[in-house]
C-alpha positions in Angstrom: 20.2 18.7 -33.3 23.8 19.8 -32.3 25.7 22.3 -33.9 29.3 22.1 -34.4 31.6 25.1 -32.7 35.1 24.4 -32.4 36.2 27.5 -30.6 38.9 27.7 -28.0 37.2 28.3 -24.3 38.2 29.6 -21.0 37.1 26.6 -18.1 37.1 26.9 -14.4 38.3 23.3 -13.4 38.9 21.0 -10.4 41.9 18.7 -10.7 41.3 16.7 -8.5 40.7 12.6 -8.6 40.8 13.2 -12.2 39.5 16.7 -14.0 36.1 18.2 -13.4 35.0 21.2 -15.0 32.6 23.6 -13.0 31.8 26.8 -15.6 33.2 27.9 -19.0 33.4 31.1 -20.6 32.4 31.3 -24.1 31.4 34.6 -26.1 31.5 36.6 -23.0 28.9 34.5 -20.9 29.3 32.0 -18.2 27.5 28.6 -18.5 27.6 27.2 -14.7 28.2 23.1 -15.2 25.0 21.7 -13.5 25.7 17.9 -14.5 28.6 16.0 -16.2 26.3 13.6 -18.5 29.3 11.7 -19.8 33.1 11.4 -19.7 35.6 9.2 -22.4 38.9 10.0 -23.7 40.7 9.8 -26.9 44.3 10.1 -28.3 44.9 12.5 -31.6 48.4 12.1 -31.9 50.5 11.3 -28.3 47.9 13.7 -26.9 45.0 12.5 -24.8 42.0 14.7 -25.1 39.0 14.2 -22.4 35.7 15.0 -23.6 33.2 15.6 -21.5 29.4 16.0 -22.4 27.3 18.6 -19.6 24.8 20.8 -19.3 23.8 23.9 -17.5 20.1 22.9 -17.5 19.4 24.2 -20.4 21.2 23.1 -23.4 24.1 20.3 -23.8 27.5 20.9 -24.6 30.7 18.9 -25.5 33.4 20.1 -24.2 37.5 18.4 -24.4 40.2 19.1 -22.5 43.8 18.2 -24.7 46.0 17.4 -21.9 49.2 18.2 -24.2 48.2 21.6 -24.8 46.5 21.9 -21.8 43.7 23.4 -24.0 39.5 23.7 -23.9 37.4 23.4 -26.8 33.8 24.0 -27.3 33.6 21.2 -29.6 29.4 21.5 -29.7 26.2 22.4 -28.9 22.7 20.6 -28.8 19.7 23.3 -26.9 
């Protein structure tokens, strides 16, 4: 079952042949990005938000990347 977060993260990312995030940051640990599972986009607004579903082997997250903003959320989390 996932849980909803919707918090504001800190991501270390490649930008490079598209975006690829490696490890975020959220409530003062580190999750390591093992696997991207899944990538899509979406508009809200004029902005294009990436999501992108991954895991650090141990729970899944979904994570979006507004490219207006140039924000990360921790949108949620299934363990």
């Amino acid at each position: 079952m996932a849980t909803e977060i919707r918090e504001f993260i800190k991501v270390v990312a490649v930008f490079e042949e598209g975006i690829r995030p490696v490890k975020f940051k959220w409530k003062g640990r580190v999750y390591p990005i093992k696997e991207i599972t899944c990538r899509w986009a979406s508009k809200e607004g004029s902005a294009t938000i990436m999501h992108f579903s991954v895991t650090d082997g141990a729970a899944l997250f979904e994570i979006t990347y507004n490219q207006a903003s140039l924000r990360w959320t921790l949108e949620e989390v299934e363990v």
